[in-house]
C-alpha positions, 0 to 999 in steps of 0.5 A, spaced: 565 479 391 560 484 394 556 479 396 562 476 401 565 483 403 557 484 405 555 478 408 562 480 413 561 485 415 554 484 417 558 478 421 562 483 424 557 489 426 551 484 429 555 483 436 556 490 438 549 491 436 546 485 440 551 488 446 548 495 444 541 493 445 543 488 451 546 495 454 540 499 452 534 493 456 539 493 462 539 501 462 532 501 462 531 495 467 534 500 472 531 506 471 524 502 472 527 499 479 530 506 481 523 509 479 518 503 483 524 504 489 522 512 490 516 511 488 516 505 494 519 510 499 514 515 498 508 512 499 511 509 506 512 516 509 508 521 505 509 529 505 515 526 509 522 526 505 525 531 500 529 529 495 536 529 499 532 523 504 531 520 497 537 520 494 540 517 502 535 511 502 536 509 494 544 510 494 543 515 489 548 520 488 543 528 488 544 529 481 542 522 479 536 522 485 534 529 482 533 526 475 530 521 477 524 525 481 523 530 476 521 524 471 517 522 476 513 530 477 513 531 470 509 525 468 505 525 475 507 519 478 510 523 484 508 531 487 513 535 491 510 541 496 512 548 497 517 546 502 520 540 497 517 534 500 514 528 496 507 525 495 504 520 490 502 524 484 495 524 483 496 520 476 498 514 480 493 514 485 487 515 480 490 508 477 489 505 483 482 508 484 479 505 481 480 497 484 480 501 491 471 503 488 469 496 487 473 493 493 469 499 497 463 497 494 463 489 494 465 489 502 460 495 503 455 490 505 460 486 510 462 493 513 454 494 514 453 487 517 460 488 522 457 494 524 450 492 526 453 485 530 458 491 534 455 497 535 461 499 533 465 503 527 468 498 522 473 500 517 476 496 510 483 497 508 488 495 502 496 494 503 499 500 499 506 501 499 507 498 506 501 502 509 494 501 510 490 505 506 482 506 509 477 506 504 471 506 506 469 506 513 462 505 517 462 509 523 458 507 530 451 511 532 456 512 540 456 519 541 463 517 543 466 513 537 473 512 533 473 515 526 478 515 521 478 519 514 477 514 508 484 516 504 488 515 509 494 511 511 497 507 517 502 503 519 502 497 519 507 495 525 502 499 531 494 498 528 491 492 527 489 491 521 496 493 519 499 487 523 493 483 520 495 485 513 503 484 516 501 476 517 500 475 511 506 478 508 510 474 512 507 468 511 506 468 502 502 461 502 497 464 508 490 466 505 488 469 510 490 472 517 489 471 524 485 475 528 490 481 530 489 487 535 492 495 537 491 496 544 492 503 545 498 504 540 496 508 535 492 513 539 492 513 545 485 511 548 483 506 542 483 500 541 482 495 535 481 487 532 483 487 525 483 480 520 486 480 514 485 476 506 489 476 501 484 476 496 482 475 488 488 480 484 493 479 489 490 485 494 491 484 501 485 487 505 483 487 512 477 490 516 478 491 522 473 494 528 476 501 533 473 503 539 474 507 545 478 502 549 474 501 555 467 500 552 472 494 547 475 491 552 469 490 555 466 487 548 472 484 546 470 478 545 463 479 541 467 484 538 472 478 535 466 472 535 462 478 530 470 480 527 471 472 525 464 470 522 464 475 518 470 474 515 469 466 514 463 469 510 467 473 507 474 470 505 472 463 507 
């Protein structure tokens, strides 16, 4: 009889305990969606938006939004300034650190060679979180010249590189893209040619070759030829 009476309710407890545990996983799924959600956000304006920004663009509501960012802060995935405004954390950018290094390191070579065929300054970047993000450069022997600071980002409607590495994206079976080009977009007075891969590890990179724009445009076309050489060496 105790073995029956046992065996009942067992039967009867172990449905609300699979629907407890299904409840629990599905909480959890979307704590991870919110979290990637903000973290997403914030890499695509960083410094820019404040928690109420956040909340708006999630559709959460503040106390929930809140929560969720100072999980984020505390475990130094996320930053928030003096004025109330988010940055990555310095825990998630040094996860990625690391992979950033030897993509520098193993394109360094093709920066140099790049360089040396234009004249010019040559950039890399890698897609993060909707941007560019420039991590490594080798910059043109002009006294006049485009430089841009490694560790930071660009978007990627208006560089080129950006509007290389967006081809790809709009287009999941392309490996690698065209040749693209800002033409005084992004700053006044400098133009660039950017070409895009989508390489081993599902990093999408690009180099791309800024100068002023008059001396681009009258070396435009050795700029791409030199631009498209080293990519078919490089990315195949």
């Amino acid at each position: 009889m105790i073995r029956l009476a046992d065996q009942y309710s067992d039967d009867v407890a172990r449905p609300e305990e699979n629907r407890r545990t299904a409840s629990t996983r599905e909480d959890g799924i979307q704590v991870l969606r919110r979290a990637a959600a903000a973290l997403e956000e914030i890499a695509a304006a960083p410094g820019q938006l404040r928690l109420v920004d956040l909340g708006a663009r999630l559709g959460l509501a503040k106390s929930t939004a809140r929560r969720l960012l100072v999980a984020l802060t505390e475990v130094g995935f996320a930053a928030v300034d003096d004025q109330g405004r988010f940055t990555l954390g310095e825990r998630l950018l040094g996860l990625g650190s690391t992979d950033d290094a030897g993509l520098a390191a193993t394109f360094r070579p093709t920066l140099e060679q790049l360089a040396k065929a234009t004249g010019e300054t040559v950039d890399l970047s890698v897609l993060r979180g909707g941007q560019m993000l420039f991590i490594d450069q080798v910059e043109s022997a002009h006294r006049l010249r485009a430089v841009s600071a490694v560790g930071i980002r660009f978007p990627l409607q208006s560089t080129a590189n950006g509007k290389a590495a967006s081809a790809l994206l709009d287009d999941r079976a392309a490996s690698r893209s065209e040749v693209t080009f800002d033409r005084d977009e992004h700053t006044v007075g400098i133009s660039a040619a950017g070409i895009a891969a989508r390489i081993a590890g599902g990093h999408i990179v690009a180099i791309s070759v800024p100068a002023p724009t008059e001396r681009f445009t009258a070396n435009e076309e050795r700029i791409v030829a030199a631009l498209r050489d080293c990519a078919d060496a490089v990315f195949g």
